[in-house]
matplotlib code that plots the C-alpha trace (Angstrom):
import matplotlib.pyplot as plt

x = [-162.2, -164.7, -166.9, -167.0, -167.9, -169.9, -171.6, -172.0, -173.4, -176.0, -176.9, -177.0, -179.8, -181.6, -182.0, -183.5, -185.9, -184.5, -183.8, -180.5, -180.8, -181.4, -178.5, -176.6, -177.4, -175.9, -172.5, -171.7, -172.8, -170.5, -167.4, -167.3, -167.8, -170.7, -173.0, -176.8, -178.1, -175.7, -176.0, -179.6, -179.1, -176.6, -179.4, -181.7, -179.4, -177.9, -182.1, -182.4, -180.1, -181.2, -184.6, -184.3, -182.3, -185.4, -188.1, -186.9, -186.1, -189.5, -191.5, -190.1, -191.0, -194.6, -194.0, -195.6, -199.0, -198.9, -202.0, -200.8, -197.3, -198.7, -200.7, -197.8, -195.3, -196.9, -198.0, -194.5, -193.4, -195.3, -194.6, -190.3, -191.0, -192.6, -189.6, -187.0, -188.9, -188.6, -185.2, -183.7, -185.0, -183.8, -180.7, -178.5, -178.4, -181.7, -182.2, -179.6, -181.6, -184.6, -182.9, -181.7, -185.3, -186.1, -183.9, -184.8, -188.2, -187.3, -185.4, -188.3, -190.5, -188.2, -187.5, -191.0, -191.5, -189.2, -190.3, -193.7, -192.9, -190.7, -193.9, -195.9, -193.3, -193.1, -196.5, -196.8, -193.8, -195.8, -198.8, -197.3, -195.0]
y = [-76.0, -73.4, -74.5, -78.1, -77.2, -74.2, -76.8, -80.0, -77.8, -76.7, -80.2, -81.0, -78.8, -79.1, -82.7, -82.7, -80.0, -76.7, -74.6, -75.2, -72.9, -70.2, -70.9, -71.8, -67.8, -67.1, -68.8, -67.9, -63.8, -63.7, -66.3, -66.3, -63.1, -63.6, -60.8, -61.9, -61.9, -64.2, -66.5, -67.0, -67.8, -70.5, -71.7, -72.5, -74.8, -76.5, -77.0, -79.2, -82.3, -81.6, -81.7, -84.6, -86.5, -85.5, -86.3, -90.2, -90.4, -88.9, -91.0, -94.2, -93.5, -92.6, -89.1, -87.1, -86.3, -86.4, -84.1, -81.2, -81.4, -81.1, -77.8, -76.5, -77.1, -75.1, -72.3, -72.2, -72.2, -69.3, -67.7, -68.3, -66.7, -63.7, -63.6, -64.1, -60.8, -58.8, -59.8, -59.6, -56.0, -55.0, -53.0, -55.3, -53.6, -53.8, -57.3, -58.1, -55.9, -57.9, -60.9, -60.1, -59.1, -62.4, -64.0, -62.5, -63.4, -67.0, -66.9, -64.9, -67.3, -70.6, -69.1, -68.6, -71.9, -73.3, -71.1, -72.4, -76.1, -75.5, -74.4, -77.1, -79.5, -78.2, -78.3, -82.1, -82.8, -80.8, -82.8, -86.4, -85.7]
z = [116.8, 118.0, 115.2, 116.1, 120.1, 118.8, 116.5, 119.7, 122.1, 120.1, 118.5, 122.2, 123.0, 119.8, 120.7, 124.1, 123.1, 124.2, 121.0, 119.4, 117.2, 119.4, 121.2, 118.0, 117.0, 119.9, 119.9, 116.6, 117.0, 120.0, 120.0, 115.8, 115.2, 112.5, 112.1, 112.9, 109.4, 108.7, 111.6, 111.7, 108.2, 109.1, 111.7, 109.0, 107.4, 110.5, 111.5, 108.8, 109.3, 113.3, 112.6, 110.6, 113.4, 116.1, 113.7, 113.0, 117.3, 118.0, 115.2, 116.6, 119.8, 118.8, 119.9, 116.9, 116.6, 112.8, 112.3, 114.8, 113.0, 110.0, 110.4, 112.6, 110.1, 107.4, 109.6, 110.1, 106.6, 106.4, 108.8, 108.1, 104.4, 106.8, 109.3, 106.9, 104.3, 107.9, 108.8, 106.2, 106.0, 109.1, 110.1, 112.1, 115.2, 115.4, 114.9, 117.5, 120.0, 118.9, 119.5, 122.6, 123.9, 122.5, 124.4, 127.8, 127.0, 127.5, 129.8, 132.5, 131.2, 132.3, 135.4, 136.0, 135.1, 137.2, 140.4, 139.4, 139.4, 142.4, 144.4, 142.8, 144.6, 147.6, 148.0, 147.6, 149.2, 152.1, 151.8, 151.9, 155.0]

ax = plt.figure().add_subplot(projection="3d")
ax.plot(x, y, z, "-o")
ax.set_aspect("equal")
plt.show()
């Protein structure tokens, strides 16, 4: 059962944008007990079907700049035959720190985000009353 909510939450947030896999990683280091090799491993696969499932939403809604995807996607091949040489080449521990760093480098960056849009708001709410 932990699987199956482990595996909806993070199909939720992989399809409004926000990284399912990252949280995916998550969940299963800390409620399955899989060591992070093996988890981000599992992400991979699980990215597929998700990405799939985004890709034919987006592409009907004329979403996709076709050109940008392109070039992004094999930068990004590249750069997961990179990743995947270095983690799988580093001590566990490690990578989980790495991770973790990771992590709270997304989340300052959100908040900031957020504090920056709040302020944005307030000051055209300000300017309209």
């Amino acid at each position: 059962m932990t699987e199956i909510m482990i595996g909806v939450f993070s199909g939720i947030f992989s399809g409004i944008g926000m990284g399912g896999g990252t949280i995916l990683i998550f969940l299963l280091t800390m409620f399955t007990g899989l060591e992070q090799h093996i988890a981000q491993a599992t992400n991979l696969i699980y990215f597929i079907p998700t990405a799939i499932s985004a890709i034919i939403v987006n592409y009907k809604n004329k979403t996709i700049d076709i050109k940008l995807a392109i070039f992004v996607s094999i930068c990004g091949a590249i750069g997961a035959v990179i990743g995947a040489m270095i983690s799988v080449n580093t001590d566990v521990q490690k990578l989980r720190k790495l991770f973790g760093i990771f992590l709270a480098i997304i989340a300052i960056h959100e908040i900031y985000t957020l504090f920056k849009e709040y302020k944005e708001y307030k000051k055209r709410h300000n300017k309209i009353s």
